[in-house]
N, C-alpha and C positions, 0 to 999 in steps of 0.2 A: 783535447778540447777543440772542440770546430767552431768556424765562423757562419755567421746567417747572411747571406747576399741582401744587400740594404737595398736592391732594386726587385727582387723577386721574391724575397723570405725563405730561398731553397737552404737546407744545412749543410754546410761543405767541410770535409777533412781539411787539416793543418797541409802546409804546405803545398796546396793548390792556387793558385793565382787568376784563372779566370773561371765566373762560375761556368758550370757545364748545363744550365738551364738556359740562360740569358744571354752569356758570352761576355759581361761586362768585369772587367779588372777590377779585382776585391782591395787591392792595393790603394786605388785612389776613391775608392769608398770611403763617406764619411756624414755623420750626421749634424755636422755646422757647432760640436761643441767643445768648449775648453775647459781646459783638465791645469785645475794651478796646485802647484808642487812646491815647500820651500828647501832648497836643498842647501841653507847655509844658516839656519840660526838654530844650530842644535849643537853646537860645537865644534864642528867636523872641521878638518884638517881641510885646505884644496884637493890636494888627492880623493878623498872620502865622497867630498861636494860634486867631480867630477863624477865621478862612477856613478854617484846619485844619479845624477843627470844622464848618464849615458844609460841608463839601466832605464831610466824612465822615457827617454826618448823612445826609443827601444818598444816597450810596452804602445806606448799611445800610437806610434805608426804602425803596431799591429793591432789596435781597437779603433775605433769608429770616433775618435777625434780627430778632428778640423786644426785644432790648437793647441798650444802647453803655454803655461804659462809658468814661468820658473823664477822665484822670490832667491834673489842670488846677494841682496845687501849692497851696499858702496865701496867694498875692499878689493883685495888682491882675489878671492873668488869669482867677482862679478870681471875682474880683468880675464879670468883661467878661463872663464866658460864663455866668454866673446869669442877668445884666441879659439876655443875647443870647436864654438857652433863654425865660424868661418871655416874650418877643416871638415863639418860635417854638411854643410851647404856647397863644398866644392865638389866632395862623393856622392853628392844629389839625395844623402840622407833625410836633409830639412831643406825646406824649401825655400823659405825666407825667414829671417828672426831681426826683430828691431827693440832696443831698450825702450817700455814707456816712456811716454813724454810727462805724465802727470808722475810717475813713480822711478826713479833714475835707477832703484833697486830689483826692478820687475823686466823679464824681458820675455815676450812674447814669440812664439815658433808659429809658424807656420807648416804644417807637418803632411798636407799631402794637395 
């Protein structure tokens, strides 16, 4: 499956990085929208809620999302995946991510 250049509409194969029409990085393409995920009220284990999230990070920084938005609860999950984004914001995975202010269980990525 290929990508559409969000500056040009040209169809690009997987694993190409700048389009070859335009020249502009497919990577930090994005069309300003957010993608909310719950990855903790279905039972899941911390382990499980991780992967969730890593699996979905993962996805949206390779689609045309600005944002992720990840419904993580008030427990020991929403501690794992603070500790987890900090580790993924220092590999320059995620760009920035901050708990809502109105929602203490939601936290917000920032993704490209």
């Amino acid at each position: 499956m290929g990508k559409i250049c969000l500056d040009c509409g040209m169809s690009i194969d997987e694993g190409i990085s700048r389009c070859p029409k335009c020249d502009n990085f497919l990577d930090s393409q994005h069309d300003g929208s957010i993608t909310t995920i719950d990855i903790a009220h279905e039972g899941e284990t911390v382990d499980e809620a991780l992967c969730k999230m890593l699996a979905e990070v993962e996805a949206a920084r390779n689609g045309v999302e600005l944002y992720l938005r990840l419904i993580v609860g008030s427990g020991v999950i929403r501690d794992e995946v603070l500790a987890a984004l900090r580790g993924l914001q220092a590999d320059g995975d995620v760009k920035s991510f901050e708990v809502e202010s109105s929602n203490a269980g939601a936290i917000k990525l920032r993704l490209k």
